[in-house]
N, C-alpha and C positions, 0 to 999 in steps of 0.2 A: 338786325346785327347791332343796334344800339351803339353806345359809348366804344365797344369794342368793333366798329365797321371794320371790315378790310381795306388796307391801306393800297388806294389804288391808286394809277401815276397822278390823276388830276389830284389829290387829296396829299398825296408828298409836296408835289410842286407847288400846291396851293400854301401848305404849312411853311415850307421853306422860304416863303416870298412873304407870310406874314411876318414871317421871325427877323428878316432882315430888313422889314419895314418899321415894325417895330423896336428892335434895336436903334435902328437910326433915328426916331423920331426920339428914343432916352424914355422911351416908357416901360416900366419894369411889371411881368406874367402877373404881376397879381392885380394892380392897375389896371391891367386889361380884364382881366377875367372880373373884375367888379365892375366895369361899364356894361358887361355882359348879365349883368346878376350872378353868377358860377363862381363855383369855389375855385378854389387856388391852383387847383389839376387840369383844367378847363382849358386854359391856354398853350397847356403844354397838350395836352389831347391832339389840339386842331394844330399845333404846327410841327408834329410828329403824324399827322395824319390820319389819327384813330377816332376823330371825332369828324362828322360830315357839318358843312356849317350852310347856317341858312341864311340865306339873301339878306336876311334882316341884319344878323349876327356881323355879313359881313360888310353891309353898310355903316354899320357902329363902328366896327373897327377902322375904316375906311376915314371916319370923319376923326377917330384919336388920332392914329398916325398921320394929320393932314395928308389925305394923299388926294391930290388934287387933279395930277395927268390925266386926260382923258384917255388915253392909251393903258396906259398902266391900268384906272376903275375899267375900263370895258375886258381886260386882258383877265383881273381878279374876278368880277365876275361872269366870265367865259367857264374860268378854271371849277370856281363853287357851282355852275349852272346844270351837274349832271341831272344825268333820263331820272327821273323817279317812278316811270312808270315799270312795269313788269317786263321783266328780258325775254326775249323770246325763246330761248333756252332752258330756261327755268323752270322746274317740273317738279313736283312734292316725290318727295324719295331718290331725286336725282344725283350722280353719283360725283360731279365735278367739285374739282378740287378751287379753292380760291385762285390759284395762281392763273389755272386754265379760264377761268370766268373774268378774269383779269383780261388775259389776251381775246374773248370773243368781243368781249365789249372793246375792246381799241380796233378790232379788225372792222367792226359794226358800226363803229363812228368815224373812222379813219377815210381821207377825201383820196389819199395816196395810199398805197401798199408796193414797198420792194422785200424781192426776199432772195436768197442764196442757197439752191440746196444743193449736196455736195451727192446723196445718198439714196432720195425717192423725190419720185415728184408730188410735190407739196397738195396737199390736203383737198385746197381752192380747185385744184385744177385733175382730182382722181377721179376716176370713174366708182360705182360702187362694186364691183368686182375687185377691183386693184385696190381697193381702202378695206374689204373683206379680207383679201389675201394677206396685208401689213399686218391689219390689228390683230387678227388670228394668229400671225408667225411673229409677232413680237413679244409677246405676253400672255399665253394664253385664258382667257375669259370665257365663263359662262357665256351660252348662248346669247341670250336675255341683254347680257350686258355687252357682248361686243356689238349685236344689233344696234342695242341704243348708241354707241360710239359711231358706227356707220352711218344710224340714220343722221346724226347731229352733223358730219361729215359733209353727207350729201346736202344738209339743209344750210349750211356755211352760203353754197356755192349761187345762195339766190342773192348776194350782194351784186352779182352780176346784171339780174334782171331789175333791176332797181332804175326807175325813171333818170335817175343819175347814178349812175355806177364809180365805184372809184376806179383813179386810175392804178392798174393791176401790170408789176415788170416780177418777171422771173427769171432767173438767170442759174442753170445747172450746167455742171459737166455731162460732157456725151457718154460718160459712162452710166449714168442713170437710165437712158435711153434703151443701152444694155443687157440692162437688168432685168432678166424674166418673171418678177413677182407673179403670182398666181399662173405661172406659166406662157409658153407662145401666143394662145388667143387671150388671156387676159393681155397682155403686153402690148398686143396690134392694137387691141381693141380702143388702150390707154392713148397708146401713141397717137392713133385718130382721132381721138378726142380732145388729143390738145392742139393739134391740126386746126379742126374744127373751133375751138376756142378763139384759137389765135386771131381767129375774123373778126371778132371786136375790138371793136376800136379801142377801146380803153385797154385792152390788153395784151402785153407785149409778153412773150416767150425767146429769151436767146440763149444758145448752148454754149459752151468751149468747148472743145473740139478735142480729139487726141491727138492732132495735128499743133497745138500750142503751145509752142516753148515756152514761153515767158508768162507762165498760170501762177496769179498773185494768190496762193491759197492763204485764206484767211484762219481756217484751223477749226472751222467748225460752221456750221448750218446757220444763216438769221433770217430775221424778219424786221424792217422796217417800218413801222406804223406812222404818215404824218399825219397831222391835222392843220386846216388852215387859221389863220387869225380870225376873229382873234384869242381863238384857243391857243394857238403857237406850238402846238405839242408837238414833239417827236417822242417816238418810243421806240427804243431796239429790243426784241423779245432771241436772246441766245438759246439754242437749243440744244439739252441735253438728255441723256436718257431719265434722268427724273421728273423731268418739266423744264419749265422754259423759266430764265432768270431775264425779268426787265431792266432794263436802264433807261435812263433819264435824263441823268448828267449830260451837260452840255457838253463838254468834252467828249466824254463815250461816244455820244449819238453822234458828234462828229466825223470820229473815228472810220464808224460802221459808213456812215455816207462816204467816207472817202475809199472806205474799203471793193460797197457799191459801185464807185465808178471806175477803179481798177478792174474789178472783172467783167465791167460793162464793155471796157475798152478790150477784153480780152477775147471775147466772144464774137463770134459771127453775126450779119447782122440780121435782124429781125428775119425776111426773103428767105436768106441762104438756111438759117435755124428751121423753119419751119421743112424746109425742103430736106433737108439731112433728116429730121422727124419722120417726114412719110417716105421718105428714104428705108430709112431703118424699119417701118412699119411693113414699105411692102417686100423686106426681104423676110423679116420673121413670119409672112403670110404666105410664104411661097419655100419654106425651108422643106 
């Protein structure tokens, strides 16, 4: 990907934190980009985020700007310290788009995961019937290639079986529940499944209910990615029919968290969610 990488959250946030280290320190892009050997474009690369920097790069910049904080140097290089090895997604002819390989790799390094779906139940938590029935009725695709989107689907869902698993909250309306995609036994089959999920500890399932007057709708589907320090990252991934838009901003990502716990407080709890689940499961088995 060279000089032109994909500008992914750590590589915004990294750039934005050098720009305003560097302003404050009174050292002008081209100053810097000569402590680096690089020409004049160099500095604006890395704190636009088009350039990945390395450990070295950002210890030099580290010592221009005196930045001395031990918090702050472990935080910067948290932010520059991304995987260089091979994604586990990534296959020669593969068909993902930058923004979607954006989001596997924060679900993939992410210690937390909250998410809000208004619509289907989320990706983490589908069986591959009900993620066959989606992909098929939303977009039609060659065989070939809705396959590869299912199997990538179902291979998500081994963040689960991970010696440490993150922590995983979901939080949909009961209308989802509803919803017969690929039909009554796709649907049991779904609902059981998430039954069955729910038994991990790390992962919580709560519903609202059509019983809920006071439903804070947010106005659209997310995803919350955190990460612990000292990465510090939060990412909110909005979803839309073209792909999902990240945010960063501390403000936004506040936002979504606060939005988070309005519908946290709106839903039933964990117990009663699951119970309405195979509730609903064993009536579409018995229709």
């Amino acid at each position: 990907m060279g000089q032109q990488a994909h500008r992914t959250a750590r590589r915004r946030r990294l750039g934005a934190a050098l720009r305003h280290l560097r302003e404050t320190a009174g050292i002008t892009a081209v100053a810097a980009a000569e402590a680096l050997h690089g020409d004049g474009s160099k500095i604006s690369r890395i704190e636009t985020g088009r350039h990945r920097v390395t450990l070295l790069e950002l210890d030099v910049l580290m010592g221009l700007y005196a930045v001395r904080e031990h918090h702050t140097r472990e935080w910067l290089i948290a932010l520059a310290s991304e995987e260089r090895g091979r994604s586990w997604w990534r296959q020669p002819g593969e068909p993902l788009s930058a923004g979607f390989k954006e989001m596997l790799a924060l679900e993939s390094s992410a210690a937390s995961i909250g998410t809000f779906q208004a619509q289907v139940v989320p990706g983490l938590l589908q069986t591959r019937a009900y993620a066959t029935a989606l992909i098929n009725g939303s977009d039609p695709l060659p065989r070939d290639a809705a396959e590869f989107y299912v199997d990538l689907r179902m291979e998500r869902q081994a963040i689960f079986r991970r010696e440490v698993p993150p922590s995983y909250l979901c939080i949909l309306t009961e209308g989802v529940l509803h919803q017969h995609v690929g039909g009554p036994t796709t649907m049991a089959e779904q609902l059981r499944h998430m039954v069955d999920t729910s038994r991990q500890s790390t992962v919580t399932i709560l519903v609202i209910p059509y019983t809920q007057t006071a439903f804070p709708a947010p106005g659209c589907s997310f995803i919350i990615f955190s990460h612990p320090a000292p990465l510090s990252l939060d990412v909110v991934a909005v979803e839309a029919l073209d792909g999902a838009r990240c945010l960063e901003d501390d403000e936004a990502v506040a936002k979504y968290h606060r939005a988070l716990d309005r519908l946290r407080a709106s839903a039933l709890t964990a117990e009663q969610s699951v119970e309405l689940i195979a509730s609903i499961a064993h009536s579409i088995e018995h229709e």
